[in-house]
N, C-alpha and C positions, 0 to 999 in steps of 0.2 A: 104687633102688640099695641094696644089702644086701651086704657083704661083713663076713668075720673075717680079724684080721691080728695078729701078737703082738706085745706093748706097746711092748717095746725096739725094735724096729724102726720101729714107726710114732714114737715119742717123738722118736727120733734124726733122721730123715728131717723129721718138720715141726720142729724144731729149727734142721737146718740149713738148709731153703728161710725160715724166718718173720727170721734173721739180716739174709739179702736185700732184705727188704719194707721198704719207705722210712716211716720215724718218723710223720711226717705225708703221707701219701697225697694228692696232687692232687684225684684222685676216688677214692669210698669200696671201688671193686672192686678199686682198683691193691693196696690191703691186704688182699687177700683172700687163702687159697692155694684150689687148684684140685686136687679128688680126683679125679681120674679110672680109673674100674674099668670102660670100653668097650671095652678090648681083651684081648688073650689073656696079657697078659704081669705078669698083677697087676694091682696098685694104682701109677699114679704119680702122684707129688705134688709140685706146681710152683708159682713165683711168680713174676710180672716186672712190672715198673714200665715197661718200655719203655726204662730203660738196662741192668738188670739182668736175666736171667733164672738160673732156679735148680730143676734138674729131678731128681728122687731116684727109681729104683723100689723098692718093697718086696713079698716074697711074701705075699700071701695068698690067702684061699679068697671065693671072687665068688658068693655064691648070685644075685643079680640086678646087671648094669652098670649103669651110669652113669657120670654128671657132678655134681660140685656144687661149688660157690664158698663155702666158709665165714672170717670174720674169723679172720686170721694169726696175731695176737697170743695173742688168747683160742684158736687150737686149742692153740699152742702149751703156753701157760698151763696147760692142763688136760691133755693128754699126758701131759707129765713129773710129774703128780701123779698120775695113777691107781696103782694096787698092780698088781703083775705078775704079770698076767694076762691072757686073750687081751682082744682088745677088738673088742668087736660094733660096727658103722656103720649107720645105716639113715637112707634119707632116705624122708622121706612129704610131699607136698605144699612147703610152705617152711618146711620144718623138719626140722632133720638128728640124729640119737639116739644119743649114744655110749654105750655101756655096756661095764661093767670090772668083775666083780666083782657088788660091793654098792651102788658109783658109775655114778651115771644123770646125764648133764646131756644136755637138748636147747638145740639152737642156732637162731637165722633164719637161712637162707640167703640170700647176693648173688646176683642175677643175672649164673649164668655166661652167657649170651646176649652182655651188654657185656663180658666180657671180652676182652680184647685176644686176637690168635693171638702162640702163643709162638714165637719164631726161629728159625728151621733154624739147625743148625752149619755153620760156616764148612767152607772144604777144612782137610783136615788138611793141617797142617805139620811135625810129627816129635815125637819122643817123648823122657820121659828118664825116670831112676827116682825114684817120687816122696818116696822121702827128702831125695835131693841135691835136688829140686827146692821142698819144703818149708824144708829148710835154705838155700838161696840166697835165698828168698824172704823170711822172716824177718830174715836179714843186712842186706837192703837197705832194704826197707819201713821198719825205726826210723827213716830218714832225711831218710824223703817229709815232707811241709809236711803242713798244716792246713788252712792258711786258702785258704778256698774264693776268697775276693778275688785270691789267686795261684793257679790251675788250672794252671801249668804244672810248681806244684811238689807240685802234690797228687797227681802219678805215678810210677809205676814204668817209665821207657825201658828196652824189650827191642829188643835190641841182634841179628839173626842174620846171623851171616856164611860160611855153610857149614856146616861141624861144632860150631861155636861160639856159644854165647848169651851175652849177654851183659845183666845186670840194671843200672840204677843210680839211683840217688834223691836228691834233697840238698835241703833247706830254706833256703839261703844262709849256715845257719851251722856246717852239716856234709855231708856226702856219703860215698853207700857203693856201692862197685860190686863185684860179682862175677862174674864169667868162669869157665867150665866147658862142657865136651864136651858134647855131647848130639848123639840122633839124626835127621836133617833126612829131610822127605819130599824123595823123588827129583825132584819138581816142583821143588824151589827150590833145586837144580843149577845152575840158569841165571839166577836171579831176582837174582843179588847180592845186596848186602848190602839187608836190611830192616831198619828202626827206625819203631815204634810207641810211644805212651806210652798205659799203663795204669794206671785207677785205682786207687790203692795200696790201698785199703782193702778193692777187691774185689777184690784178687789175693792178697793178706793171709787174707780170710776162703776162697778159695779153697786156697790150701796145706795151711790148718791142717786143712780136711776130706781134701784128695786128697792132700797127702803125706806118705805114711804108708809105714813102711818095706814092702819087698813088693810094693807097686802099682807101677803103670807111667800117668804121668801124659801123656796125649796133649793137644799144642796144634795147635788149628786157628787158622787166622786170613786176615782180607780185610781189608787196606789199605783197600781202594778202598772196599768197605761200612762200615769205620769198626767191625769187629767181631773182635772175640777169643773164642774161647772155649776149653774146660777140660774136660777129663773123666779118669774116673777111680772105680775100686771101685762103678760103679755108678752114679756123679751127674757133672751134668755143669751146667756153667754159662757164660752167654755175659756179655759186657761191651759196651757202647759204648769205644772209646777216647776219650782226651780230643783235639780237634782244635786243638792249641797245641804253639807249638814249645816244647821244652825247651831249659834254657840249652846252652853250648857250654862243657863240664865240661873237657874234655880238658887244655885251658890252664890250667884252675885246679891240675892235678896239678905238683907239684913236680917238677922235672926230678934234682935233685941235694939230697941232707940233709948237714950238718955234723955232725951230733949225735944218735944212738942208744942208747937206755937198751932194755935186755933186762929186763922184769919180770915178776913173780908176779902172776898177774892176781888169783885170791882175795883174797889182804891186803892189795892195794892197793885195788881194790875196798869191803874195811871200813874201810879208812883213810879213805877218802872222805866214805863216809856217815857219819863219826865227826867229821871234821873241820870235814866240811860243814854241822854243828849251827848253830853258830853264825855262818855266814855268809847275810847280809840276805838274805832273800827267795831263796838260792842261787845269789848274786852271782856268785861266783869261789873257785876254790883254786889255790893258786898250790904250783907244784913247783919245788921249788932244786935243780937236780942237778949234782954234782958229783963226783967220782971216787970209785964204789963206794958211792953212796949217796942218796937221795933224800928229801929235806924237804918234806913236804906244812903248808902253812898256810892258815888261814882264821881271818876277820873283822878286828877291830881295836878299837881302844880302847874306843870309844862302843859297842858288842855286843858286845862279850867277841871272845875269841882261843881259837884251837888250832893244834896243832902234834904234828906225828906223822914219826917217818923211819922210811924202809926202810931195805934193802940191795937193790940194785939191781948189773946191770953195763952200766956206762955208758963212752961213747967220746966225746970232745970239750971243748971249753973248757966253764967252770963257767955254767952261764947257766940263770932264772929266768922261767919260762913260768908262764900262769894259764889253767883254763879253767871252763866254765858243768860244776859238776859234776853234773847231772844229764847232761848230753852226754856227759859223759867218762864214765861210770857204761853210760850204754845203750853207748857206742860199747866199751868193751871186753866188755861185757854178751854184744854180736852176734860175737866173734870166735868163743867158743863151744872157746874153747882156755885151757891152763891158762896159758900163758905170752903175753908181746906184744913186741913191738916199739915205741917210741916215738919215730919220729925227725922230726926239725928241722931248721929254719936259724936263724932268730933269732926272737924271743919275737910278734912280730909276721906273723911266716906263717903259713901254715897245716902244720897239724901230722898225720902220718901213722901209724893202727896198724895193725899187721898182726901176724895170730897167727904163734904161733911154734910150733915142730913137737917130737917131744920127743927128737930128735936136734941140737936147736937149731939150726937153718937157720929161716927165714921161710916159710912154707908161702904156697904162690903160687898167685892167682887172685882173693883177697876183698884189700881194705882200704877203709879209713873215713877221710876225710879231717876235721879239725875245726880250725875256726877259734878262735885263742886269745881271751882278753880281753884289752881294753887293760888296762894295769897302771897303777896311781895314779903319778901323778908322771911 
């Protein structure tokens, strides 16, 4: 195998497949990527662990095809540091030859032989633009869980119901859902509604590659195989979903709020992180709102104290909510507007935001639900 391919291209491409590759590999090939220059259409460059797969083509010039297996990390590694310029490939026996320049590194290759076969894509299911589709994506993702010991909160439920998608995420002590149009293939005319749940963090790392404004992000997907996948500008990536149900969100939504404050989402935003200084380990900050105004405070005697007010425009009796300001921080963070909505019932429900438009109406489709803190006393 011998091809030439220019630098930013190839950097960017095992960049985004070596993302993919799982930290510690079960076996030493699952962390490998996979050059392949045996067909007519370039170089493509893949990586799959058997939950994940992750496929990039890039143009270059193929004096001789092939296959090779080299470790993920370390191409990666070395890519993004050569100087920009073309970069030569050559593989001779088990051993692969990068050169760039004035920089020469040889590598050992894995046996692409044990490699696994990578996934066919699913059927397609319909398309949307992958601005809005990166943007919904990142909306809801802040929301998904962590912890692996809960898998059912470590997803993203996609929600389709004809012309309609629907994302949403929640860690038990927040939840984001977003609703929006998109294009359905004509197969799933008669299929009713589908609900999958995907892993948040490779649907995460998918958006931020495929949506990009201009593209057109295609989803395929088979229920019954247990498989999603993603394409877009060229790359294209498959998922396992996760096989757990997700909780039944629908009930946790407020039916009716008492109480809505209209805010500046910037300053209140720095009010937070300012206030939030002193409060333990990012206990709580608690908001006093009151007619045309709002009181942010944090900590107490034994840690010190802060206290910051806005101007706000607020509708309802005077009442005293608290929440985990890092929560409240991402959840207006993801509205992605200058303004918000704050509304309630009483200091112990859960609390609703949704952006606000700049004809001030509620711009409809996204909101975040976040659970308050109990308050002392």
């Amino acid at each position: 195998m011998k091809i030439r391919v220019e630098r930013d291209g190839l950097a960017d491409a095992v960049a985004w497949v070596a993302r993919s590759l799982p930290t510690r590999p079960p076996v030493p090939v699952l962390g490998g990527i996979l050059l392949d220059a045996s067909g007519s259409d370039g170089l493509t460059i893949s990586g799959f662990d058997y939950e994940v797969s992750a496929t990039v083509g890039v143009a270059a010039t193929i004096a001789d095809g092939g296959r090779t297996l080299v470790s993920g990390r370390l191409l990666a590694d070395i890519t993004k540091s050569l100087p920009a310029q073309p970069v030569e490939i050559l593989v001779e026996g088990s051993r692969v030859s990068i050169a760039c320049g004035s920089a020469k590194f040889s590598l050992p290759t894995m046996p692409v032989e044990d490699y696994p076969q990578l996934p066919a894509m699913p059927p397609h299911a319909g398309q949307l633009a992958g601005e809005v589709f990166g943007l919904a994506v990142s909306q809801v993702a802040v929301a998904a869980g962590k912890d692996d010991t809960l898998p059912m909160l470590t997803g993203v439920r996609v929600e389709i119901s004809g012309d309609k998608l629907t994302l949403v995420a929640t860690d038990r002590f927040r939840l984001a859902m977003r609703e929006f149009p998109w294009q359905p293939d004509e197969s799933l005319s008669s299929a009713g509604e589908i609900a999958v749940l995907v892993p948040a963090r490779t649907l995460a790392d998918a958006a931020k590659a495929l949506g990009t404004s201009g593209k057109t992000v295609e989803i395929a997907l088979s229920p019954s195989d247990g498989l999603i996948g993603l394409s877009g500008g060229g790359r294209r990536t498959t998922s396992r979903l996760l096989d757990t149900e997700f909780p039944r969100y629908r009930q946790l939504l407020p039916s009716e709020q008492t109480a809505a404050a209209i805010i500046d989402v910037p300053p209140l935003v720095e009010a937070i992180k300012r206030v939030s200084l002193v409060a333990e380990r990012g206990t709580q900050v608690r908001l006093e709102f009151a007619d045309g105004g709002l009181r942010l405070s944090a900590g107490g005697d034994d840690e010190g104290s802060a206290e910051e007010e806005l101007s706000v425009e607020y509708t309802g009796e005077p009442v005293t909510i608290a929440f985990n300001p890092g929560f409240l921080q991402e959840g207006l963070g993801a509205l992605h507007a200058d303004r918000a909505e704050l509304s309630f019932t009483t200091p112990s429900r859960p609390a609703l935001i949704k952006p606000v438009g700049e004809d001030g109406n509620v711009v409809p489709g996204y909101l975040h639900l976040l659970m308050p803190v109990r308050l002392p006393g």
